[in-house]
Backbone as a chain_set.jsonl record, in Angstrom:
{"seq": "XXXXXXXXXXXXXXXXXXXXXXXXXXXXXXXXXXXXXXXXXXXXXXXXXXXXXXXXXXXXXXXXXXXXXXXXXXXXXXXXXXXXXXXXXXXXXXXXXXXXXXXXXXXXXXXXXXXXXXX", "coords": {"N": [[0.841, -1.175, 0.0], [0.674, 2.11, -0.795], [1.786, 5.247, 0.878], [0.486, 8.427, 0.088], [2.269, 11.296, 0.262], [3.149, 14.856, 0.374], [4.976, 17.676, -1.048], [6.145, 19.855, 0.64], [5.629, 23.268, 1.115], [7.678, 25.361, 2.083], [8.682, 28.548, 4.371], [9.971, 32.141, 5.513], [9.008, 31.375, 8.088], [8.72, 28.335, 8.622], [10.689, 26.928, 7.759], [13.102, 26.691, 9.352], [11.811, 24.396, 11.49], [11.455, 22.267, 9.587], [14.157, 22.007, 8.467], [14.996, 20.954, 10.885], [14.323, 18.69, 11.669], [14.424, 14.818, 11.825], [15.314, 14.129, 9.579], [15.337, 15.846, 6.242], [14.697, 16.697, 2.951], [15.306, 19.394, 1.275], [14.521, 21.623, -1.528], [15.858, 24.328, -3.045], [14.6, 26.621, -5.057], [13.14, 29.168, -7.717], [10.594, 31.391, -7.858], [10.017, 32.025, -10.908], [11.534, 30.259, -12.015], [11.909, 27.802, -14.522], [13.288, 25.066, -15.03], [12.943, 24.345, -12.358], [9.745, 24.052, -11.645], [9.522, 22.379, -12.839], [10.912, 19.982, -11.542], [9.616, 20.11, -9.375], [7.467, 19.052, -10.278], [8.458, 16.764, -10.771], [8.824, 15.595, -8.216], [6.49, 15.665, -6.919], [4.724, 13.968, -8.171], [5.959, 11.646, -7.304], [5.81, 11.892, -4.553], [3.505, 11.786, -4.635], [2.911, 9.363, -5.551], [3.579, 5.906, -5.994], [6.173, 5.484, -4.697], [5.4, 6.924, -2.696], [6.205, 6.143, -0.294], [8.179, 5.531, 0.447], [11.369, 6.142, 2.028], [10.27, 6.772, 4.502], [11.048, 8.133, 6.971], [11.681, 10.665, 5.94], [11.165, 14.113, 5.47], [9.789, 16.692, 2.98], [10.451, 19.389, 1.338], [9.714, 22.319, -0.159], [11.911, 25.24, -1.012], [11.327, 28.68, -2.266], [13.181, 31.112, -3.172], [13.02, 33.554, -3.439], [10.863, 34.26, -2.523], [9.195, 36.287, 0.032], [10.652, 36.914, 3.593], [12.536, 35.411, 3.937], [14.949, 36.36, 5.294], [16.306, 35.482, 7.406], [16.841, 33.009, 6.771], [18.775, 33.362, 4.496], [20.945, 35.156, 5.51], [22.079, 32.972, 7.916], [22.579, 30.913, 5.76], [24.291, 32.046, 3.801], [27.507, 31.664, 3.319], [27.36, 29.228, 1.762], [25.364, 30.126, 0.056], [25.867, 31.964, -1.173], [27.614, 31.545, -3.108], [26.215, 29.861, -5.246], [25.048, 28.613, -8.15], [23.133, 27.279, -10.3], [19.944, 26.761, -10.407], [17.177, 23.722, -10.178], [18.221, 23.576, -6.216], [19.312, 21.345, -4.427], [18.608, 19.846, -0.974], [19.599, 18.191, 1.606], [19.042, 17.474, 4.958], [20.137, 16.329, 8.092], [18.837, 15.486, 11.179], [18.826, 18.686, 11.708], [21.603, 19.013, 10.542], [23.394, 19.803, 7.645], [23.764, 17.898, 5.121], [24.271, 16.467, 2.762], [24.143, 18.142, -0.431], [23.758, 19.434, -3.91], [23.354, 20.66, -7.722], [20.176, 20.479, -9.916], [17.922, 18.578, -11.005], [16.265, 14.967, -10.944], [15.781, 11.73, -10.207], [16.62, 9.629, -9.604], [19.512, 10.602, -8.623], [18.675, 11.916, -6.391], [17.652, 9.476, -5.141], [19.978, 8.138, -4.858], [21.487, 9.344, -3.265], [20.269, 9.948, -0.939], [19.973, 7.435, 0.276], [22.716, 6.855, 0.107], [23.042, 8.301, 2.509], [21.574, 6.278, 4.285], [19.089, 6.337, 4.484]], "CA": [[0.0, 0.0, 0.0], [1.379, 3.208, -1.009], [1.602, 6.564, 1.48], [0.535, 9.55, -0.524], [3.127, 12.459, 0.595], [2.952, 16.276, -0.623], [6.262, 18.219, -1.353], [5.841, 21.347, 1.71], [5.759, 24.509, 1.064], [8.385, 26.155, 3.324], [8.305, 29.924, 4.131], [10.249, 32.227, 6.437], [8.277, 31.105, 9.633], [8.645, 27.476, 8.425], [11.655, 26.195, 7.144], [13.772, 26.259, 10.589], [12.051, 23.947, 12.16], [11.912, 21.753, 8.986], [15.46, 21.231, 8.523], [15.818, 20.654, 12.176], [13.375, 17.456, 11.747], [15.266, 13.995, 12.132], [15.823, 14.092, 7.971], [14.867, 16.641, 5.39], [15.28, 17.021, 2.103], [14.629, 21.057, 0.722], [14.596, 21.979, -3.036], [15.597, 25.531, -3.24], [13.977, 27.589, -6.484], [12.361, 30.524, -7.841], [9.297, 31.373, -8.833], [10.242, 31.766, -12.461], [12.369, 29.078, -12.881], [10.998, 26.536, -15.012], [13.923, 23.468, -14.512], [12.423, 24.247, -10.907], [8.811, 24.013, -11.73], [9.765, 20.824, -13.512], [11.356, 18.856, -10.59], [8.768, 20.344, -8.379], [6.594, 17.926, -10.834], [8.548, 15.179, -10.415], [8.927, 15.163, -6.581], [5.129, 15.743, -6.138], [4.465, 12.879, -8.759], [6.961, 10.632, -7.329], [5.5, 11.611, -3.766], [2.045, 10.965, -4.85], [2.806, 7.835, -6.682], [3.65, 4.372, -5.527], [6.89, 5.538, -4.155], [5.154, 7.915, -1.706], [5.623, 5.521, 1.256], [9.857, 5.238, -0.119], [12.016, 7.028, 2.323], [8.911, 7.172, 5.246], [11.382, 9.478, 7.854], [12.462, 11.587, 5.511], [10.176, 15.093, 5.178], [10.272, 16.872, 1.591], [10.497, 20.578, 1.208], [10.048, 22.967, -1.166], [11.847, 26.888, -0.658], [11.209, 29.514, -3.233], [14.439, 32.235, -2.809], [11.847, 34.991, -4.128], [9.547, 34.961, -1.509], [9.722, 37.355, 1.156], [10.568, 36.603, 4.748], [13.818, 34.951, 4.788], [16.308, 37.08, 5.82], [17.202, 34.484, 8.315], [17.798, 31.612, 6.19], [19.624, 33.31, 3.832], [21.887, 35.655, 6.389], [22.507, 31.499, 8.031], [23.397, 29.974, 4.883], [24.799, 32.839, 3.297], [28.68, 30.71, 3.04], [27.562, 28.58, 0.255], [24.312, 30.693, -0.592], [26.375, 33.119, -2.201], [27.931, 30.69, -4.696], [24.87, 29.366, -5.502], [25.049, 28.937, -9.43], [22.427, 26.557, -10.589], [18.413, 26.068, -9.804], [17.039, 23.982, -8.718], [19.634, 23.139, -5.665], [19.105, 20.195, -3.598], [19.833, 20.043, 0.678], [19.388, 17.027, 2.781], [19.227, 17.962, 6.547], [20.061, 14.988, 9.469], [19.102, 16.152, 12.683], [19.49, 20.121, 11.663], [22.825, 19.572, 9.839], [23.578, 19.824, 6.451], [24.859, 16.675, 4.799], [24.257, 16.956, 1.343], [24.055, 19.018, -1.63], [23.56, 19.103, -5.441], [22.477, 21.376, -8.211], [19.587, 20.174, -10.626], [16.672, 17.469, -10.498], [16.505, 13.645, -10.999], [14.827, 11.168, -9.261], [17.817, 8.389, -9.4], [20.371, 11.176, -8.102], [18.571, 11.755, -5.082], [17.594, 8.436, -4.489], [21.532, 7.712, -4.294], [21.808, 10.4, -2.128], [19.169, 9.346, 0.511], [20.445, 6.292, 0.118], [24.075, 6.741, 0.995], [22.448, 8.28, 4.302], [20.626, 5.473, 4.71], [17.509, 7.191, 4.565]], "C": [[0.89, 1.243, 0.0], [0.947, 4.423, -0.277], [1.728, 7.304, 0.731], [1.2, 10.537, 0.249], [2.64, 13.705, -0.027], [4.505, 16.957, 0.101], [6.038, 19.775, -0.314], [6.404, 21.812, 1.171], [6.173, 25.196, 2.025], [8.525, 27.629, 3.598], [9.639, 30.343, 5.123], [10.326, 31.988, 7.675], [8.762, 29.234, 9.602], [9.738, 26.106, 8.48], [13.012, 25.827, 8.49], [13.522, 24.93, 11.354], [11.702, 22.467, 11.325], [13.386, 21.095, 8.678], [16.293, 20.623, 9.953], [15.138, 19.276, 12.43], [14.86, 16.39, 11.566], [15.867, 13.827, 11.002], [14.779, 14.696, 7.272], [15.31, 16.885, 4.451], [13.941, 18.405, 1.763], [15.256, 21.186, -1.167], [14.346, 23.23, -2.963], [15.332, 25.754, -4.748], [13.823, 28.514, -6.664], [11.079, 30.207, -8.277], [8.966, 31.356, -10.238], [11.096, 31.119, -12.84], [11.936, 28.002, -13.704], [11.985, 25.134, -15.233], [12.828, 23.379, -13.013], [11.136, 23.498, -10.826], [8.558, 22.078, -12.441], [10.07, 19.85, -12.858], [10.707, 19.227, -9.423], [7.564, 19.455, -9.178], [6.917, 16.92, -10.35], [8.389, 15.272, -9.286], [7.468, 15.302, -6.38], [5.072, 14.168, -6.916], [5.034, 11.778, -7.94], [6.364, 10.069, -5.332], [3.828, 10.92, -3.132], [1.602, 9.637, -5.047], [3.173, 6.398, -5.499], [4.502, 4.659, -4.523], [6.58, 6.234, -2.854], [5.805, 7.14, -0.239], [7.62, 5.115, 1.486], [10.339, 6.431, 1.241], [10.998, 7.403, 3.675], [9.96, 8.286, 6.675], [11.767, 10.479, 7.266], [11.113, 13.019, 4.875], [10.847, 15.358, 3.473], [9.499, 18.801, 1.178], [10.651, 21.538, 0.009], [9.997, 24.954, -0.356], [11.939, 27.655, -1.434], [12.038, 30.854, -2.512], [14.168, 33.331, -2.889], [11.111, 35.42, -3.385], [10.062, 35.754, -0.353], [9.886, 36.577, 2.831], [11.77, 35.627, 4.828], [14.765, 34.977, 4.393], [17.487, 36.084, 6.501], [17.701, 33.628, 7.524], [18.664, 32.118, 5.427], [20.556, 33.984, 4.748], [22.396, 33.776, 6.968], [23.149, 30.821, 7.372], [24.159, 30.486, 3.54], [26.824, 32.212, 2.853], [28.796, 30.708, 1.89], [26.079, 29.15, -0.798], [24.637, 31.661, -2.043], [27.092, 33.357, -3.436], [27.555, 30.324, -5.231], [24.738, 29.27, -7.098], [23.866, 28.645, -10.411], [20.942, 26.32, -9.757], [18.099, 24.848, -10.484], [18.043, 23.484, -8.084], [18.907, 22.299, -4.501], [19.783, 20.2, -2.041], [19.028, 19.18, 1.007], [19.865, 17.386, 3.926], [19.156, 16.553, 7.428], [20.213, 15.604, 10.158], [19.713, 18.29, 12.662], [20.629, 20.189, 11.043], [22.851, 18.557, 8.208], [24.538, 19.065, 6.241], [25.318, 16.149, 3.392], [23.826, 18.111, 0.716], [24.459, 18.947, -2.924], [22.855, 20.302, -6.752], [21.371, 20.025, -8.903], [18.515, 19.218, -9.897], [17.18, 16.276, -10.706], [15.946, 12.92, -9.914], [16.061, 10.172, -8.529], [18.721, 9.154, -8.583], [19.61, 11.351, -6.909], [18.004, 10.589, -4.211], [18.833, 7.901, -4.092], [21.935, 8.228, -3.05], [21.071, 9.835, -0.435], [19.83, 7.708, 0.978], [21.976, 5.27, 0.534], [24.234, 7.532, 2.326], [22.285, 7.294, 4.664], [19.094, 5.905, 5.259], [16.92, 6.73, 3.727]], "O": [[1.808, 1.326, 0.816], [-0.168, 4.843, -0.586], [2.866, 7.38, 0.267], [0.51, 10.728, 1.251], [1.774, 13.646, -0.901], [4.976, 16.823, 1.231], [5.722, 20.782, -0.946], [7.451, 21.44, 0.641], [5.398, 25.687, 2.846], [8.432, 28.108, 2.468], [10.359, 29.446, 5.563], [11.301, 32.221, 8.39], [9.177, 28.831, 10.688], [9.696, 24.963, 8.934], [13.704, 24.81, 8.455], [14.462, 24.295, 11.832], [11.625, 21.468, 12.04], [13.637, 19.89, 8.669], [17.41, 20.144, 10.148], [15.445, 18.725, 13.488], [15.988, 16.803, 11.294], [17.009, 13.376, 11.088], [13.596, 14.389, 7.425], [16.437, 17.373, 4.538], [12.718, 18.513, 1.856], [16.306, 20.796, -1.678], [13.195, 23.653, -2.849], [15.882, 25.032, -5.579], [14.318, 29.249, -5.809], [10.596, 29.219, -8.83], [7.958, 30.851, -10.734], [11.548, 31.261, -13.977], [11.468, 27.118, -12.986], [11.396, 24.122, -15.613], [12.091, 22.426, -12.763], [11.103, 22.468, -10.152], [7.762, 21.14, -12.415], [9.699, 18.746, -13.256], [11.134, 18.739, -8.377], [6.616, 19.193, -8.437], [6.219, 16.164, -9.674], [7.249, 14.837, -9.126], [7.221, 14.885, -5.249], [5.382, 13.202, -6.219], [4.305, 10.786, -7.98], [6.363, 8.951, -4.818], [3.312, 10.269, -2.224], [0.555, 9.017, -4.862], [2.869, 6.273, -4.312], [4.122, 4.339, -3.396], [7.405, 6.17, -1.942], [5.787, 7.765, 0.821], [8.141, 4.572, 2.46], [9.691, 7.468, 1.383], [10.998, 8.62, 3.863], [9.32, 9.179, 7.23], [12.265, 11.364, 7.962], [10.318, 12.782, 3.965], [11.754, 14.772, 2.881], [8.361, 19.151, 0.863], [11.648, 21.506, -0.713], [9.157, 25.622, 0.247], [13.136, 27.604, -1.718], [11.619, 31.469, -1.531], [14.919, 34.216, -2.48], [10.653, 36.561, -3.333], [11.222, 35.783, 0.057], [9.116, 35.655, 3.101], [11.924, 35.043, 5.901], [15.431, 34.293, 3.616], [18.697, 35.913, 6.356], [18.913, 33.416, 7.491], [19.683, 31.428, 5.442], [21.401, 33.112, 4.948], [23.228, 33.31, 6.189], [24.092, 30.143, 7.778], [24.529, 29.815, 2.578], [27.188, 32.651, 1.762], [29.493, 31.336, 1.092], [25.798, 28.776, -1.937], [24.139, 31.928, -3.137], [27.263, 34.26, -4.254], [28.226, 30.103, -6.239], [24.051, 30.242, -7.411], [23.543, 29.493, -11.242], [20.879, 25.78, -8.652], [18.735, 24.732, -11.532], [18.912, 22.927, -8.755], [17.997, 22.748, -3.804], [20.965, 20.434, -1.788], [17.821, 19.269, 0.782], [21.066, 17.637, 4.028], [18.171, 15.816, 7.389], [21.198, 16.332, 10.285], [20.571, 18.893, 13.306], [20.996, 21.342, 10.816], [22.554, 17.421, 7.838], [25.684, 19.117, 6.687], [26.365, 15.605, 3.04], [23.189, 18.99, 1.297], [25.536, 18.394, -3.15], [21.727, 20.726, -6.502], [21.562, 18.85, -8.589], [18.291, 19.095, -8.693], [18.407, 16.178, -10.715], [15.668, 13.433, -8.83], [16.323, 10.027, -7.335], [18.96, 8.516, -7.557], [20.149, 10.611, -6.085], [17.88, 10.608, -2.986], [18.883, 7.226, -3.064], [22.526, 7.719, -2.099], [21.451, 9.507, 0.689], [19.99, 7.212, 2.093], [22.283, 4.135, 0.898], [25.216, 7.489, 3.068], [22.939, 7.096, 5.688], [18.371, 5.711, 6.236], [15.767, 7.101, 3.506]]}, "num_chains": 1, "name": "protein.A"}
C-alpha cells in the first residue's frame, strides 16, 4: 500500500524547524524558474505515486528564494548561498545539519543520495 506524501511549502516562519526534523530534504527555487517548476513535478508525482511511502522518515520541502521573509535563512546559509550557481539546488538535513548538496533534479540522483544516508 502506497503513502501519498505532498512536497511542503516552506516559508520564512517554516523552514527552521523543517530542517531541524530527524531528515529533510529542501529543493531551493524561484518562482520563475521553469527546470524548478519541472522537478517540483517530479517530486510531487513521485511523492504521490507508488513511491510515496519510499524514504517514510524523511520530510520533503520545497523553498522559493523569491519569496519574502527569509532574511534568516539566507543571512545562516549565506557561506555557500552566495555561490549558488544553478536552480534547482538540492539540501538534505540529518538532525538540523547539512549533509548533502547538489544542483539540478533527478529522481535516481537523489535516491543515491538518501540512500548513501541510509535514509
Amino acid at each position: 500500500m502506497s503513502e501519498e506524501r505532498e512536497l511542503e511549502m516552506l516559508d520564512g516562519e517554516s523552514w527552521r524547524e523543517f530542517v531541524n526534523s530527524e531528515a529533510a530534504f529542501v529543493m531551493l527555487g524561484k518562482s520563475d524558474c521553469e527546470p524548478c517548476k519541472a522537478w517540483t513535478a517530479e517530486l510531487s508525482a513521485f511523492l504521490g505515486g507508488a513511491a510515496g511511502g519510499a524514504h517514510p522518515g524523511v520530510r520533503f520541502g520545497k523553498l522559493l528564494l523569491d519569496s519574502r521573509g527569509l532574511t534568516e535563512f539566507k543571512r545562516e546559509n549565506q557561506t555557500w548561498l552566495k555561490d549558488l550557481e544553478a536552480l534547482p539546488f538540492n539540501l538534505i538535513y540529518v538532525g538540523g545539519e547539512l549533509r548533502k548538496s547538489w544542483p539540478g533534479g533527478g529522481l535516481d540522483r537523489l535516491e543515491n543520495r538518501l540512500g548513501g544516508l541510509g535514509l
